[in-house]
N, CA, C and O atoms as CSV, one atom per row, in Angstrom:
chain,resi,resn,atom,element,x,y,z
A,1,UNK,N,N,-42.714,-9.088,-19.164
A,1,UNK,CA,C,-43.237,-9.694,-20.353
A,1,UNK,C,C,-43.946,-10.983,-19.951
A,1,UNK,O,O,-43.640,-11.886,-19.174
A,2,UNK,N,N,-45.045,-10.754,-20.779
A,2,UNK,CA,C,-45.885,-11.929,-19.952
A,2,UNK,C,C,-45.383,-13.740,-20.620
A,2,UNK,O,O,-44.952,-13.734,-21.773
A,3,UNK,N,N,-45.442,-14.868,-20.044
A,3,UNK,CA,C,-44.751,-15.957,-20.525
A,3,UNK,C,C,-45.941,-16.370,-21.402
A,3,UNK,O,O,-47.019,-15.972,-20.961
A,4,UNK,N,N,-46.014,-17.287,-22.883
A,4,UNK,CA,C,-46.605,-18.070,-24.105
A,4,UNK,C,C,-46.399,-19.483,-23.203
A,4,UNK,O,O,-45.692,-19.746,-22.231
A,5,UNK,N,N,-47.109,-20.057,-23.794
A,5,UNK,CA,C,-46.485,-21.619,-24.155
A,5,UNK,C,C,-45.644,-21.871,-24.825
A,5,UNK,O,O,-45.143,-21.055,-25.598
A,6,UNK,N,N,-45.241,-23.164,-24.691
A,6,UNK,CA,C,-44.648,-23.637,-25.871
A,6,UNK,C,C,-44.657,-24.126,-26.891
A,6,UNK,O,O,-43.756,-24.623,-27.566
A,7,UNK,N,N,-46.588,-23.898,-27.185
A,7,UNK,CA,C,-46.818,-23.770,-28.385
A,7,UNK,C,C,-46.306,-22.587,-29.892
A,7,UNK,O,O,-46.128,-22.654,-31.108
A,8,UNK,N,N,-46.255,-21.568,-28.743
A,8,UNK,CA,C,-45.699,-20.171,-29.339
A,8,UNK,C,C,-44.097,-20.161,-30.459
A,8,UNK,O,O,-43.674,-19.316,-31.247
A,9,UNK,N,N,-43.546,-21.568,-30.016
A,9,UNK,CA,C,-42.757,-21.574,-31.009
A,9,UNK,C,C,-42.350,-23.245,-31.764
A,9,UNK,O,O,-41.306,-23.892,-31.834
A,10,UNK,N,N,-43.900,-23.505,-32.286
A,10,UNK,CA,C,-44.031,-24.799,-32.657
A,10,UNK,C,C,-43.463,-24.487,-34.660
A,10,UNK,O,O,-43.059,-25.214,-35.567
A,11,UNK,N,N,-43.764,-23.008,-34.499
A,11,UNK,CA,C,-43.231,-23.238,-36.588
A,11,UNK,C,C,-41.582,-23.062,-36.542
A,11,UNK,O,O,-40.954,-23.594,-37.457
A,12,UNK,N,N,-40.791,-22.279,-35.433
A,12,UNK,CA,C,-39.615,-22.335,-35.522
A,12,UNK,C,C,-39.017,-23.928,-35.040
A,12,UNK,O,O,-38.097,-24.517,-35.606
A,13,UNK,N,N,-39.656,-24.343,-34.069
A,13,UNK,CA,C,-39.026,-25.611,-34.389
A,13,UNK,C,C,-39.749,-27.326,-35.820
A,13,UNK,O,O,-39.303,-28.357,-36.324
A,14,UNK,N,N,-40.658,-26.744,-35.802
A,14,UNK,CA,C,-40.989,-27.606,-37.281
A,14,UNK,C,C,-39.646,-27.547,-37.999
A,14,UNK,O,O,-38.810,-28.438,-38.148
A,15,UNK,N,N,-39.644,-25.708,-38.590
A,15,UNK,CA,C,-38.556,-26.049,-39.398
A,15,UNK,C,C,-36.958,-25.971,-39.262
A,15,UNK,O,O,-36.121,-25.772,-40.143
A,16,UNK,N,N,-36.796,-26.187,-37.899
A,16,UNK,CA,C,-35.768,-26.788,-37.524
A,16,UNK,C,C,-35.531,-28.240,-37.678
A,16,UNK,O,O,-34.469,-28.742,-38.047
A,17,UNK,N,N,-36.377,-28.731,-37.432
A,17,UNK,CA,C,-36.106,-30.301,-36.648
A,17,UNK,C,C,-37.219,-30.837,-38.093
A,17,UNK,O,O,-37.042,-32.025,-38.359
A,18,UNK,N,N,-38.332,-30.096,-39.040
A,18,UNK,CA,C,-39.314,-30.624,-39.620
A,18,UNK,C,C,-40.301,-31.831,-39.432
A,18,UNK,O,O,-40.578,-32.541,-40.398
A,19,UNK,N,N,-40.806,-32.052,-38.244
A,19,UNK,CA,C,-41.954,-32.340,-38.031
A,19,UNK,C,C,-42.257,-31.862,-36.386
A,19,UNK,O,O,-41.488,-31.361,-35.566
A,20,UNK,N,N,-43.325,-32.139,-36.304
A,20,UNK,CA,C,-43.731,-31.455,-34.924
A,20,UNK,C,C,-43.132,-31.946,-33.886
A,20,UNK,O,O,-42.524,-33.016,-33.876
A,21,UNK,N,N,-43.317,-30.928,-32.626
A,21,UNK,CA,C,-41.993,-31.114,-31.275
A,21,UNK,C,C,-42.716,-30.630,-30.612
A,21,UNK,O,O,-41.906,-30.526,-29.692
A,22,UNK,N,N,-43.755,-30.121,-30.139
A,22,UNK,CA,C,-44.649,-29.543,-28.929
A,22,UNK,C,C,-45.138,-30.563,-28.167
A,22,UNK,O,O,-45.884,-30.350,-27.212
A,23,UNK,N,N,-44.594,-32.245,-28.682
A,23,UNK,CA,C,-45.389,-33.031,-27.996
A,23,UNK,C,C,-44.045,-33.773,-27.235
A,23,UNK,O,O,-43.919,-34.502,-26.251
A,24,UNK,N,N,-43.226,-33.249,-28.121
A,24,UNK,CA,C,-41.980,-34.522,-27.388
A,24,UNK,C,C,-41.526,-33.918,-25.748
A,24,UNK,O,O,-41.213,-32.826,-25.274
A,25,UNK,N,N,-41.669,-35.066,-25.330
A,25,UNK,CA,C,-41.425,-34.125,-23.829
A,25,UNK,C,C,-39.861,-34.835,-23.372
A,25,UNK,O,O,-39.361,-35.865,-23.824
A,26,UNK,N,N,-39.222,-33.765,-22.172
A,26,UNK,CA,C,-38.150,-33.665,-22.213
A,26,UNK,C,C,-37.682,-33.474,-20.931
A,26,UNK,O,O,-38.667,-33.526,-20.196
A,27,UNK,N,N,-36.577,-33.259,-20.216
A,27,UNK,CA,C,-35.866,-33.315,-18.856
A,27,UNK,C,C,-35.225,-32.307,-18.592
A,27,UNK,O,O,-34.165,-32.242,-19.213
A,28,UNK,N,N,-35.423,-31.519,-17.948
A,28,UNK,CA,C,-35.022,-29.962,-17.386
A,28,UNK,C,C,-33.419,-31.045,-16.694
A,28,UNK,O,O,-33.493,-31.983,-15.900
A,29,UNK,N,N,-32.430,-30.607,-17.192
A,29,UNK,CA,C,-31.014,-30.839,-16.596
A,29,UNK,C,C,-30.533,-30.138,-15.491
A,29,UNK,O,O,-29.360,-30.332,-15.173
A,30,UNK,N,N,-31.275,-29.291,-14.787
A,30,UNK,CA,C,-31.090,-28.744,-13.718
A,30,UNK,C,C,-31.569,-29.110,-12.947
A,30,UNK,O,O,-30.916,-29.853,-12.214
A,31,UNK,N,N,-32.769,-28.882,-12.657
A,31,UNK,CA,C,-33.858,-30.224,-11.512
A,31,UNK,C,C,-34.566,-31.258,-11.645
A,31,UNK,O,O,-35.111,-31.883,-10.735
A,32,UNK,N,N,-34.597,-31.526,-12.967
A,32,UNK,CA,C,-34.566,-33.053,-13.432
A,32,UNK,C,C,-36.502,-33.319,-13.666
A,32,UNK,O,O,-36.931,-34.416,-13.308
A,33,UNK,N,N,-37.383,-32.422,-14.175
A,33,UNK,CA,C,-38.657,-32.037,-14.084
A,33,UNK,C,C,-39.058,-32.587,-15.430
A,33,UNK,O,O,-38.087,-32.320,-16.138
A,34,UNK,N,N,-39.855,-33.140,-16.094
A,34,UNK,CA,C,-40.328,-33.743,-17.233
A,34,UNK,C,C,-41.516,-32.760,-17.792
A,34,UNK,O,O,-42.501,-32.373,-17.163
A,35,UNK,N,N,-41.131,-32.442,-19.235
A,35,UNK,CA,C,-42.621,-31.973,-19.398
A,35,UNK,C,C,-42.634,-32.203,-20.793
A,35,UNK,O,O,-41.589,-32.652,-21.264
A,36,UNK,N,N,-44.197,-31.863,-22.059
A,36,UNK,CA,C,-43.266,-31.496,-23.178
A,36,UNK,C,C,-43.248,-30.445,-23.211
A,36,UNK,O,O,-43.634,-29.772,-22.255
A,37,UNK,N,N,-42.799,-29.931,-24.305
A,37,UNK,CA,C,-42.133,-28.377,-24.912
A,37,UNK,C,C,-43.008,-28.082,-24.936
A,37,UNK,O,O,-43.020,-26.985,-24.377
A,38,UNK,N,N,-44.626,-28.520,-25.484
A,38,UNK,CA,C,-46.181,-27.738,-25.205
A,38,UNK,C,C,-46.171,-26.683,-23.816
A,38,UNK,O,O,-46.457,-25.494,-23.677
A,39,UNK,N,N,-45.657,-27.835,-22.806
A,39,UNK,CA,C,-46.036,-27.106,-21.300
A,39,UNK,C,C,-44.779,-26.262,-20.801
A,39,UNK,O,O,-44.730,-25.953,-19.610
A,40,UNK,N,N,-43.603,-25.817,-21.808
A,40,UNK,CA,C,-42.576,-24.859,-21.278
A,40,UNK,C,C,-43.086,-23.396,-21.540
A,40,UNK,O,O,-43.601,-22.911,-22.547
A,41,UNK,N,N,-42.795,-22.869,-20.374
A,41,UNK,CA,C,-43.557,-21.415,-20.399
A,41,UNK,C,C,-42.363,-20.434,-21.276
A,41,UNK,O,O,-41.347,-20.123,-20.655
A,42,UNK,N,N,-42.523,-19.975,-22.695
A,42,UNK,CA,C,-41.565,-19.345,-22.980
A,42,UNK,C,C,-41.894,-17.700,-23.259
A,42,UNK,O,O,-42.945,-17.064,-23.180
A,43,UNK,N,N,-40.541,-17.314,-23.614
A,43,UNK,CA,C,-40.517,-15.619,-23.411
A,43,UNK,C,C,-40.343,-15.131,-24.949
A,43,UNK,O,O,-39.448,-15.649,-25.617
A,44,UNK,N,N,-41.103,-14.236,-25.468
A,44,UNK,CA,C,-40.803,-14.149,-27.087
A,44,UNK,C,C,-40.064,-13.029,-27.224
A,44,UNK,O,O,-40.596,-12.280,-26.405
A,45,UNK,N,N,-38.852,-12.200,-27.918
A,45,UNK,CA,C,-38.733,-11.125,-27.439
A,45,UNK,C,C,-37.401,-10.387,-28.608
A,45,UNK,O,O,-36.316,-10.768,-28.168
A,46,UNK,N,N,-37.302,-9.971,-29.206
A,46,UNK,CA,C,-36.480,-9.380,-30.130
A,46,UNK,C,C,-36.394,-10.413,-30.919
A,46,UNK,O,O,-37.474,-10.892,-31.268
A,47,UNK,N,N,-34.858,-11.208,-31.549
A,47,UNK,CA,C,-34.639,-11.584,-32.867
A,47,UNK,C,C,-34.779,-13.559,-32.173
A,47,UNK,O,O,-34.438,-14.550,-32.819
A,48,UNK,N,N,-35.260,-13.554,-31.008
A,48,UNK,CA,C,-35.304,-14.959,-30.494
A,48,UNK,C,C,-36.608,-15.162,-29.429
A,48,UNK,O,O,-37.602,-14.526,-29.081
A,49,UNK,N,N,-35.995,-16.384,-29.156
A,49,UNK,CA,C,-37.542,-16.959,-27.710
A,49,UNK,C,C,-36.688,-17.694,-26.904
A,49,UNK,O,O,-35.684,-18.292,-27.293
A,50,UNK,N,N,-37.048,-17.644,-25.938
A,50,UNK,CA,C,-36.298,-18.673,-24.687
A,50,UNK,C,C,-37.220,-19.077,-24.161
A,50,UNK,O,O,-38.040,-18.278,-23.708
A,51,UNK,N,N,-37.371,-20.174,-24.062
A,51,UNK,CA,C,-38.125,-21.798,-22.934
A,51,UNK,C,C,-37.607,-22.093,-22.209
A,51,UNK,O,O,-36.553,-22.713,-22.343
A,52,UNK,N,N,-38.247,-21.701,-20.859
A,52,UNK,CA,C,-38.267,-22.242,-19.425
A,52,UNK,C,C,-38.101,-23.222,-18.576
A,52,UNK,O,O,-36.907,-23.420,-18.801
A,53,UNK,N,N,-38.215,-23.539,-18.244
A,53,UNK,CA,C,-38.394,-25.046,-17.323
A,53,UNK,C,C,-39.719,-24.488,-16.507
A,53,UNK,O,O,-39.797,-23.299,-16.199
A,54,UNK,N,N,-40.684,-25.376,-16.203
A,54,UNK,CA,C,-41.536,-25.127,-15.937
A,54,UNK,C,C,-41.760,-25.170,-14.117
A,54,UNK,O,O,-42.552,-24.506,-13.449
A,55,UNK,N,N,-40.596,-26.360,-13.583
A,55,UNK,CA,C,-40.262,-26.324,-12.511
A,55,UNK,C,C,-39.302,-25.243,-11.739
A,55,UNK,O,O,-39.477,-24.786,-10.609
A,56,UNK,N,N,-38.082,-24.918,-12.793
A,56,UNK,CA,C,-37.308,-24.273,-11.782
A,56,UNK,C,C,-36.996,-23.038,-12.306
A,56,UNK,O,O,-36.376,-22.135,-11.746
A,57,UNK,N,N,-37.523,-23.055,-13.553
A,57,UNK,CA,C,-37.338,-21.504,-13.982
A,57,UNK,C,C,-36.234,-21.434,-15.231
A,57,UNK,O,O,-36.375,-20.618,-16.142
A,58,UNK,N,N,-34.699,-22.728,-15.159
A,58,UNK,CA,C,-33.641,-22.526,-16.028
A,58,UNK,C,C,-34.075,-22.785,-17.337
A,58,UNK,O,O,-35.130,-23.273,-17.742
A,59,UNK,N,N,-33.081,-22.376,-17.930
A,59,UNK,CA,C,-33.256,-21.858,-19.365
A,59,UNK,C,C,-33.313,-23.708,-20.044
A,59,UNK,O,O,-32.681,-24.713,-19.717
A,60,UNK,N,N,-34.215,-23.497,-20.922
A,60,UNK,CA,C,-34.686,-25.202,-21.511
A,60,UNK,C,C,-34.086,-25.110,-22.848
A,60,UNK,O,O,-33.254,-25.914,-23.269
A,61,UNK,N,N,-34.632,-23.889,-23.638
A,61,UNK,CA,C,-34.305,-24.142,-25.282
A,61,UNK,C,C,-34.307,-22.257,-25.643
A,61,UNK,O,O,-34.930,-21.261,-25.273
A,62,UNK,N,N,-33.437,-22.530,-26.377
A,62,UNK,CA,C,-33.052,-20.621,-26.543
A,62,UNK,C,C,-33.011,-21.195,-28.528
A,62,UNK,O,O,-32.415,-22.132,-29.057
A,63,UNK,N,N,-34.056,-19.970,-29.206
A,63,UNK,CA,C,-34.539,-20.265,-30.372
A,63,UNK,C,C,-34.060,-18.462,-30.974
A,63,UNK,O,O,-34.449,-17.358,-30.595
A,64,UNK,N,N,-33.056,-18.891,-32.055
A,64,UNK,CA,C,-32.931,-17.355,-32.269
A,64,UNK,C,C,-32.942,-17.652,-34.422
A,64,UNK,O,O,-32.430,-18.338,-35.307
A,65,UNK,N,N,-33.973,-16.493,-34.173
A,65,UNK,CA,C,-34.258,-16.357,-35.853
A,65,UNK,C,C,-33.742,-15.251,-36.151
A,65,UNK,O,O,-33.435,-14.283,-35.456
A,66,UNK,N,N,-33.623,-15.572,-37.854
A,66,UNK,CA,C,-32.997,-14.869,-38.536
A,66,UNK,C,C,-33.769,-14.937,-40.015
A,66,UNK,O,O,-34.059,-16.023,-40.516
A,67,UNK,N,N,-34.078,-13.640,-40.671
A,67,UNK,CA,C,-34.752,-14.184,-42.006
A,67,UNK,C,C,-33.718,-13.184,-42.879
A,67,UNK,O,O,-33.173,-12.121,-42.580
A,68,UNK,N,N,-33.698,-14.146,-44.291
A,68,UNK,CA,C,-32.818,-13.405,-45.263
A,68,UNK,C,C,-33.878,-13.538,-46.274
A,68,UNK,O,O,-34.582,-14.538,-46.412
A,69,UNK,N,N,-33.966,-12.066,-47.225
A,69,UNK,CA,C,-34.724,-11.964,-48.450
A,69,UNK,C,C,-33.737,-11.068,-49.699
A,69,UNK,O,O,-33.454,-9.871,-49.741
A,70,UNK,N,N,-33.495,-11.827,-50.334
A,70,UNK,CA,C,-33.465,-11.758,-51.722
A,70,UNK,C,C,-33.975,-11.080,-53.026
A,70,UNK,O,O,-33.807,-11.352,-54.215
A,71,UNK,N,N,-34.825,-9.861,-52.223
A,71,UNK,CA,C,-36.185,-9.491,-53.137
A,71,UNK,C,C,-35.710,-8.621,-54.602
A,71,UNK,O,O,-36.351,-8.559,-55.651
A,72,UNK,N,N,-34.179,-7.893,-54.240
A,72,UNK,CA,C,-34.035,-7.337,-55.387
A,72,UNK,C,C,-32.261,-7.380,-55.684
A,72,UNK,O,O,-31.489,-6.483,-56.022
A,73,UNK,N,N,-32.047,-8.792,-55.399
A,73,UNK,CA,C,-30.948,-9.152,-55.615
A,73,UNK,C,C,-30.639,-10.704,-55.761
A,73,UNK,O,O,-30.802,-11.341,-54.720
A,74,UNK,N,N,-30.161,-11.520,-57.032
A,74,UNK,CA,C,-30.246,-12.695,-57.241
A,74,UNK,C,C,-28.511,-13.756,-57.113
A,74,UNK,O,O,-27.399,-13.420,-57.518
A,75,UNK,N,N,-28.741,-14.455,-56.728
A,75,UNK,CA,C,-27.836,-15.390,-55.973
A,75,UNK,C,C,-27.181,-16.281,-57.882
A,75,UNK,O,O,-27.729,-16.922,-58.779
A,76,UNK,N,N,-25.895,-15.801,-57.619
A,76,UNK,CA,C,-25.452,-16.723,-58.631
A,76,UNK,C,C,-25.702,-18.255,-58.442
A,76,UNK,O,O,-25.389,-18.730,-57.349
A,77,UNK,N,N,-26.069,-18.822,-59.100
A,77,UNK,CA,C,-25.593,-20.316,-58.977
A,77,UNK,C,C,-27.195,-20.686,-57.899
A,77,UNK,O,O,-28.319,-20.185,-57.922
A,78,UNK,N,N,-26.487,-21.929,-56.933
A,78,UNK,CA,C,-27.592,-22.243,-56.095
A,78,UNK,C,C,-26.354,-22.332,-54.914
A,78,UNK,O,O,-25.225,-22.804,-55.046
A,79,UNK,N,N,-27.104,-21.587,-53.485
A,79,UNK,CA,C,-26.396,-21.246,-52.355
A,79,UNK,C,C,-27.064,-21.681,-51.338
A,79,UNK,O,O,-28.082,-21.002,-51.206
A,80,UNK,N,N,-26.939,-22.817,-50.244
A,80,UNK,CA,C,-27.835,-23.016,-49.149
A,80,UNK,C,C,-29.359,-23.394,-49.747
A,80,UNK,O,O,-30.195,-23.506,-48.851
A,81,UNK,N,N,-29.747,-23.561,-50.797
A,81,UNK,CA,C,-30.805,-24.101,-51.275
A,81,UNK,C,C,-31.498,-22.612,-51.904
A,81,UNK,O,O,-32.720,-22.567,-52.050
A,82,UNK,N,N,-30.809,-21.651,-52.191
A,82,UNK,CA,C,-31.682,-20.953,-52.651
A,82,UNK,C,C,-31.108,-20.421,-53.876
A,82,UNK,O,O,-29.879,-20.405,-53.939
A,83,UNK,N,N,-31.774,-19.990,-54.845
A,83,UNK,CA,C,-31.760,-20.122,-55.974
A,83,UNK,C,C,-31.442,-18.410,-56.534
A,83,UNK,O,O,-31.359,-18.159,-57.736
C-alpha cells in the first residue's frame, strides 16, 4: 500500500483536536526525528490510518474512525450531543 502524507488525515484530526494539526510538528520517541504531521508518511487502510515516523519508520499516531447514523431511528432525549 502505497504511503499519503499527513495531510491525508488533516479532517480526522481537525475534529479531534478542532483546529488544524498538519502544521504542528512533533518528536518521533523512538529516534528522536522532528517533523510536522504534514511530513509523516501515513498508511490509510480499513476502519483507521497509521503515521509513520519519517526517520525510522515507528508508529507516530494511529487514527481509528468510527461513524454512527441515526437515519431511521431517533435518540430519546439528547445523548453525546446528538439529538
Amino acid at each position: 500500500m502505497p504511503a499519503l502524507d499527513g495531510n491525508a488525515i488533516a479532517g480526522d484530526l481537525f475534529a479531534a483536536f478542532g483546529h488544524e494539526m498538519t502544521t504542528v510538528v512533533g518528536t518521533c520517541t523512538s529516534c528522536g526525528a522532528t517533523s510536522a504531521i504534514a511530513e509523516l508518511p501515513v498508511y490509510i487502510s480499513g476502519p483507521g490510518s497509521v503515521a509513520r515516523c519519517p526517520g525510522c519508520a515507528s508508529v507516530a499516531i494511529v487514527l481509528a474512525r468510527g461513524t454512527v447514523r441515526f437515519s431511521g431511528y431517533k435518540l430519546a432525549g439528547r445523548v453525546g450531543g446528538v439529538d
